[in-house]
TORDRENTOR-455459 format. One record per residue: residue number from 1; residue in three letters; x, y, z of N, C-alpha, C, O, CB in turn. Coordinates in nm, 3 decimals. Atoms other than C-alpha are relative to their C-alpha. Glycine has a CB too. Example, Ala and Ser with C-alpha at 12.3 -4.5 7.8 and 13.67 -1.06 7.14 Angstrom:
# TORDRENTOR-455459
<num:1	residuo:Ala	nu:0.089	nv:-0.119	nw:0.000	cau:1.230	cav:-0.450	caw:0.780	cu:0.090	cv:0.120	cw:0.000	ou:0.194	ov:0.118	ow:0.066	cbu:-0.099	cbv:0.003	cbw:0.125> $
<num:2	residuo:Ser	nu:-0.082	nv:-0.119	nw:-0.006	cau:1.367	cav:-0.106	caw:0.714	cu:-0.077	cv:0.109	cw:0.073	ou:-0.026	ov:0.220	ow:0.090	cbu:0.041	cbv:0.046	cbw:-0.142> $
END
This chain:
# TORDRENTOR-455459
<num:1	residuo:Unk	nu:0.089	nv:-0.082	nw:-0.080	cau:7.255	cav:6.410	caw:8.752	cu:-0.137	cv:-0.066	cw:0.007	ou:-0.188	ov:-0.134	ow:-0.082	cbu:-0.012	cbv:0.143	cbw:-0.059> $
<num:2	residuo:Unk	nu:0.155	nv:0.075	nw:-0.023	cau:6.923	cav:6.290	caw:8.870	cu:-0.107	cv:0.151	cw:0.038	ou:-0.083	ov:0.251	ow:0.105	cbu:0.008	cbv:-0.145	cbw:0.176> $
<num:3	residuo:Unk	nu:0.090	nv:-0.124	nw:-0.007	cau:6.581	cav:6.516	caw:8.823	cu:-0.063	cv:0.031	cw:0.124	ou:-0.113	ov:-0.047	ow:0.205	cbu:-0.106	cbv:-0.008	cbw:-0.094> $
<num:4	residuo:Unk	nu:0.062	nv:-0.042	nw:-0.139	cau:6.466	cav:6.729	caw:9.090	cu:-0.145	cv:0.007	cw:-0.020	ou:-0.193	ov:0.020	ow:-0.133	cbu:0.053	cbv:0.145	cbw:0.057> $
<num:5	residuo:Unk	nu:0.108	nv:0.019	nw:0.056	cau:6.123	cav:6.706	caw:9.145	cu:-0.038	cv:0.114	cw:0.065	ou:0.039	ov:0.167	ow:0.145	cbu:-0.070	cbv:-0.126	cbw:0.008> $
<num:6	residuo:Unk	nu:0.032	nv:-0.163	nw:-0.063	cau:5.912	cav:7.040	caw:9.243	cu:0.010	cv:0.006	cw:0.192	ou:0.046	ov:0.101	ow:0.261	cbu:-0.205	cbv:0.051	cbw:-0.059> $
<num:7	residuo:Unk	nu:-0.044	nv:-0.003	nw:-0.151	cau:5.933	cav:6.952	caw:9.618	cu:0.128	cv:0.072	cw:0.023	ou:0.155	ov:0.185	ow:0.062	cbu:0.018	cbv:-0.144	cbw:0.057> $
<num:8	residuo:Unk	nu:-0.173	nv:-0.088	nw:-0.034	cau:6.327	cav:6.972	caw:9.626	cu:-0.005	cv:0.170	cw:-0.049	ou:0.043	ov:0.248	ow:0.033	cbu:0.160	cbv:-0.089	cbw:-0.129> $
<num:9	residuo:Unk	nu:-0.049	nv:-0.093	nw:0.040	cau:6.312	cav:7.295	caw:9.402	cu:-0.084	cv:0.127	cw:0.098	ou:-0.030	ov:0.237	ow:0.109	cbu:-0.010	cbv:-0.007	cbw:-0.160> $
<num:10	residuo:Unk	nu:0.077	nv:-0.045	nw:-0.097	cau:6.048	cav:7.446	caw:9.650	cu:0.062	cv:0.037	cw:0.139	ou:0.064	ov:0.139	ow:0.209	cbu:-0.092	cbv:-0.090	cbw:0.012> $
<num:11	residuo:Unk	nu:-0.083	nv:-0.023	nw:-0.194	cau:6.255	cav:7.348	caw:9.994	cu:0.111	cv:0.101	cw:-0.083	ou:0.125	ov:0.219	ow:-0.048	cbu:0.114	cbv:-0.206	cbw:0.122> $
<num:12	residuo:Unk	nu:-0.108	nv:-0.072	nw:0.032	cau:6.537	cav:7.473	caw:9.786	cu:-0.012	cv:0.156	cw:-0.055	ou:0.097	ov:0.202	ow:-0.088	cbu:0.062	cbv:-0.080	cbw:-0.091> $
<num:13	residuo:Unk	nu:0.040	nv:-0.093	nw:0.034	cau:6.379	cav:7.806	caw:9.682	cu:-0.015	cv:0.094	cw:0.158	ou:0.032	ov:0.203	ow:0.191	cbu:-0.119	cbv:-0.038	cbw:-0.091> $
<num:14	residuo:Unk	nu:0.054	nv:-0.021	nw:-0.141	cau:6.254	cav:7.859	caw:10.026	cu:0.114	cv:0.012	cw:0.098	ou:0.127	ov:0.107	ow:0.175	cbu:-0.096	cbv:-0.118	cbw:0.045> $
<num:15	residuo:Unk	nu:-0.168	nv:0.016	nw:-0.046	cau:6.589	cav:7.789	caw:10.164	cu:0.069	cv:0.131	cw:-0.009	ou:0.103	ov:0.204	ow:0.084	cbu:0.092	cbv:-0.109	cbw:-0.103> $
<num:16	residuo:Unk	nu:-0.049	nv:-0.099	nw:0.084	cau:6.718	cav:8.031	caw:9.982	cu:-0.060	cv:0.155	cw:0.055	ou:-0.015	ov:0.256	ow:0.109	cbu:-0.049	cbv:-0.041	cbw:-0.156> $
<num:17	residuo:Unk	nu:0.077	nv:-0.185	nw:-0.047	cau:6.495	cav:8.336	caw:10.050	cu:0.024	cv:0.033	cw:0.173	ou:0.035	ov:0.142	ow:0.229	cbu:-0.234	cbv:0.004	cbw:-0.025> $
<num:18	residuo:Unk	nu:0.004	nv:-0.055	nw:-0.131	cau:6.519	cav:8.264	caw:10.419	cu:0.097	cv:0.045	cw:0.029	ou:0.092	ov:0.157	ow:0.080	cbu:-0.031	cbv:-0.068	cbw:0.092> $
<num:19	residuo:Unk	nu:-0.119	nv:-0.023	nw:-0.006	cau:6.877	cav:8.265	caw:10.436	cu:0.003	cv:0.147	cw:-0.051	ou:0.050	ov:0.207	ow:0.045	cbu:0.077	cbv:-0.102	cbw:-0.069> $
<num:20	residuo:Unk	nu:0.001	nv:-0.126	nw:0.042	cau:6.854	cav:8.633	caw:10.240	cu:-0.071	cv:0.085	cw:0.133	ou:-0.039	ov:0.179	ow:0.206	cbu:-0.081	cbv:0.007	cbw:-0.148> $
<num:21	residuo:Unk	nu:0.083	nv:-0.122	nw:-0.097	cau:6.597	cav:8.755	caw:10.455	cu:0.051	cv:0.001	cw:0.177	ou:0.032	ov:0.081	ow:0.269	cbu:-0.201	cbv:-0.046	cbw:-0.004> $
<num:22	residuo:Unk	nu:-0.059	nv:0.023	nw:-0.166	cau:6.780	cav:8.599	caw:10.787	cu:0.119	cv:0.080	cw:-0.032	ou:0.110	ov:0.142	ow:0.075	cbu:0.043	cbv:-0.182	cbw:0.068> $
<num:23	residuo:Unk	nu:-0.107	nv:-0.039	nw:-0.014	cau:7.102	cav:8.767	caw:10.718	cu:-0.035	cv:0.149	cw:-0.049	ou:0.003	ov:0.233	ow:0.033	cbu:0.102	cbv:-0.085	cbw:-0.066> $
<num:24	residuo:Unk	nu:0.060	nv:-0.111	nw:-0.036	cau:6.951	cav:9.073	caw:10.604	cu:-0.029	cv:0.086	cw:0.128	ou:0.026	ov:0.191	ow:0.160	cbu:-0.082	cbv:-0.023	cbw:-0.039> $
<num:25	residuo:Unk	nu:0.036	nv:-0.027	nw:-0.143	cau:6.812	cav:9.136	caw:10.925	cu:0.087	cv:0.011	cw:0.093	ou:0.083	ov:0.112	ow:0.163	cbu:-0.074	cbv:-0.081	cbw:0.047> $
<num:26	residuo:Unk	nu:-0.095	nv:0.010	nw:-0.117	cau:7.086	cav:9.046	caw:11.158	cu:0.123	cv:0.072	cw:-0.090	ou:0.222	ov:0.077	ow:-0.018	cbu:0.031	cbv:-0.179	cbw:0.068> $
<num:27	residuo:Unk	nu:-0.115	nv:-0.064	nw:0.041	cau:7.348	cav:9.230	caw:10.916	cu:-0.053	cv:0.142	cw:-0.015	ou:0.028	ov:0.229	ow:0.017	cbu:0.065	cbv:-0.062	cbw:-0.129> $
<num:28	residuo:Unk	nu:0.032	nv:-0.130	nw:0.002	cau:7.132	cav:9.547	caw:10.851	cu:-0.114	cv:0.109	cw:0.084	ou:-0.127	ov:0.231	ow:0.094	cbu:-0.022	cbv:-0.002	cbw:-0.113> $
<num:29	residuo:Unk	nu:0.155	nv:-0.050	nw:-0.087	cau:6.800	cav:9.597	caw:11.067	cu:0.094	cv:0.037	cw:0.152	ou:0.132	ov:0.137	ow:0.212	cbu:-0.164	cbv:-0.176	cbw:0.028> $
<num:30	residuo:Unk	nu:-0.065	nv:0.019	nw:-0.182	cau:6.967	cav:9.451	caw:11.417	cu:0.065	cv:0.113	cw:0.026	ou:0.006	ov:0.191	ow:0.101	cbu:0.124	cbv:-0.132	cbw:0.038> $
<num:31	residuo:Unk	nu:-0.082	nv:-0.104	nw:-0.067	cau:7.231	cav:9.705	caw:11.465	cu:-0.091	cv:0.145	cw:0.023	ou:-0.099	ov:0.215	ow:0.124	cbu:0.137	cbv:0.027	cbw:-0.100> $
<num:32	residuo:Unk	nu:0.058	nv:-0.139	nw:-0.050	cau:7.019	cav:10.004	caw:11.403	cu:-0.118	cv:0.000	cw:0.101	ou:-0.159	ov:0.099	ow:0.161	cbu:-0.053	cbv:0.079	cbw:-0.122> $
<num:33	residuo:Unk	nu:0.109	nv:-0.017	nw:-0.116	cau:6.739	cav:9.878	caw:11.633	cu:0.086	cv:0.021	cw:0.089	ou:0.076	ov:0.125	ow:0.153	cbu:-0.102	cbv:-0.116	cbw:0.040> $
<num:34	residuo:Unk	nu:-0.053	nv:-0.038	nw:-0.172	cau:7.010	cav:9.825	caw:11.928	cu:0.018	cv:0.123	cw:0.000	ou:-0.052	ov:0.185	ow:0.080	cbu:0.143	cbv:-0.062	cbw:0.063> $
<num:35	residuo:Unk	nu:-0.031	nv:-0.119	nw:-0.025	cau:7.163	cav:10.152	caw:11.861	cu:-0.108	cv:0.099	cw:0.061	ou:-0.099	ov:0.160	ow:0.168	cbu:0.048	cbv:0.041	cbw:-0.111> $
<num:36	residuo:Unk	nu:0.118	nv:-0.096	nw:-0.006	cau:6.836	cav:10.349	caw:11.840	cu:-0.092	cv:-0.045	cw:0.175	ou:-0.142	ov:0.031	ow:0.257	cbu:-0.117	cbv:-0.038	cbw:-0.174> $
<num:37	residuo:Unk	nu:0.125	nv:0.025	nw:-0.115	cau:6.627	cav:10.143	caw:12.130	cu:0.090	cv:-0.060	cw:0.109	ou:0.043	ov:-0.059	ow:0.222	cbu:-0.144	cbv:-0.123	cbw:-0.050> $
<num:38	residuo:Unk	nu:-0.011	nv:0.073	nw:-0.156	cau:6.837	cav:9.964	caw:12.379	cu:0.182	cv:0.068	cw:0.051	ou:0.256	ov:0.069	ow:0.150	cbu:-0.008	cbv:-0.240	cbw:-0.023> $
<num:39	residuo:Unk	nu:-0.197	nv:-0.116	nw:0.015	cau:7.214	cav:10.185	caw:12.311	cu:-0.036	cv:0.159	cw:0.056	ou:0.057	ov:0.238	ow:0.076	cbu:0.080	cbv:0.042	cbw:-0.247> $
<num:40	residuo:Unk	nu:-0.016	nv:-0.134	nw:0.040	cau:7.053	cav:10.519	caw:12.350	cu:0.079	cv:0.081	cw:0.113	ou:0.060	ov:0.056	ow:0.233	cbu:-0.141	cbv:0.061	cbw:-0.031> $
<num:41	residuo:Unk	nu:-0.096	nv:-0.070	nw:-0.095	cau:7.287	cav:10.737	caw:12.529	cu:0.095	cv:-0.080	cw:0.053	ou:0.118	ov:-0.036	ow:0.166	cbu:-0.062	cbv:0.060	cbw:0.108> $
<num:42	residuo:Unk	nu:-0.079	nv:0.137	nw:-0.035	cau:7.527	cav:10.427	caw:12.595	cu:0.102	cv:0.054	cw:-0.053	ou:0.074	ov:0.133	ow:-0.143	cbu:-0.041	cbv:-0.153	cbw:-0.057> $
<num:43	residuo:Unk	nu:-0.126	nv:-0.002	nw:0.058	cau:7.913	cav:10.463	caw:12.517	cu:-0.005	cv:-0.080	cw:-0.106	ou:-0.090	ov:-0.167	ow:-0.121	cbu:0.103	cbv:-0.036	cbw:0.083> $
<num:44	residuo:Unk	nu:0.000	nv:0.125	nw:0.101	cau:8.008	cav:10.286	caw:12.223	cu:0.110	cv:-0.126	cw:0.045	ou:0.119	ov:-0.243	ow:0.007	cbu:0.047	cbv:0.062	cbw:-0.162> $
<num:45	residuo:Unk	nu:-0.065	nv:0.152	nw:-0.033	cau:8.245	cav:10.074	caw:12.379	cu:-0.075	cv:-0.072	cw:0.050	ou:-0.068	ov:-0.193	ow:0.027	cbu:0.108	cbv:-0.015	cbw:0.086> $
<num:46	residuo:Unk	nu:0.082	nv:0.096	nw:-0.131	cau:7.981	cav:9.965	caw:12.655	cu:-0.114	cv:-0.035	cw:-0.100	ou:-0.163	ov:-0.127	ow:-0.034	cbu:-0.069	cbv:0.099	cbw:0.176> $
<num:47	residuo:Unk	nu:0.101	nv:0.039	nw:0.107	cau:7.688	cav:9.898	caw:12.334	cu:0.097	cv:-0.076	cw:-0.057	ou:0.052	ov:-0.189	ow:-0.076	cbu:-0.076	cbv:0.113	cbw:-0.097> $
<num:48	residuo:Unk	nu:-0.081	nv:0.148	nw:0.113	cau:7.954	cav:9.683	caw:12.137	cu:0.030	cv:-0.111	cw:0.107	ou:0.031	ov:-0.230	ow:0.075	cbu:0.195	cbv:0.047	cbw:-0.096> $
<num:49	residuo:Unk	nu:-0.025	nv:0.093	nw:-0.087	cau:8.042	cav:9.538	caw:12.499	cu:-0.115	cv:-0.093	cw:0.036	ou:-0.126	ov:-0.202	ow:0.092	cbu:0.049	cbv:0.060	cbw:0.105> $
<num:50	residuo:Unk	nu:0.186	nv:0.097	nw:-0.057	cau:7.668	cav:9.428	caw:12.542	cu:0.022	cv:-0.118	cw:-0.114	ou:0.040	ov:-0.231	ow:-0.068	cbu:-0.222	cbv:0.126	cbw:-0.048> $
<num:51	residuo:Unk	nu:0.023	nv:0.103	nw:0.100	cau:7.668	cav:9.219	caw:12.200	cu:0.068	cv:-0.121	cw:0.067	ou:0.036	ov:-0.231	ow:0.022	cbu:0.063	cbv:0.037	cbw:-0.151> $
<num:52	residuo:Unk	nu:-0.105	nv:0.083	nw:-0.016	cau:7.910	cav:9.019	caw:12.362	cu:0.112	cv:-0.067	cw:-0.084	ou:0.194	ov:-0.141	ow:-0.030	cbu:-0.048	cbv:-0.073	cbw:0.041> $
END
């Protein structure tokens, strides 16, 4: 193994959180904004048909 130096553990920290906070978002935020703001009164077939 060869030592990481604080750079790598930094990108790799950083890396890390975004990936949490990016999939967060698009797995738990996203849906309830469409539903609530751009679904409202929409079928649910025709709101799942929009996502494409």
């Amino acid at each position: 193994m060869f030592k990481h130096n604080k750079a790598v553990w930094g990108w790799a920290l950083y890396d890390w959180g975004n990936s949490a906070f990016a999939t967060t978002v698009m797995a738990g935020f996203f849906p309830i904004f469409f539903k609530q703001y751009w679904s409202t009164g929409a079928d649910v077939n025709l709101s799942t048909a929009q996502l494409g």
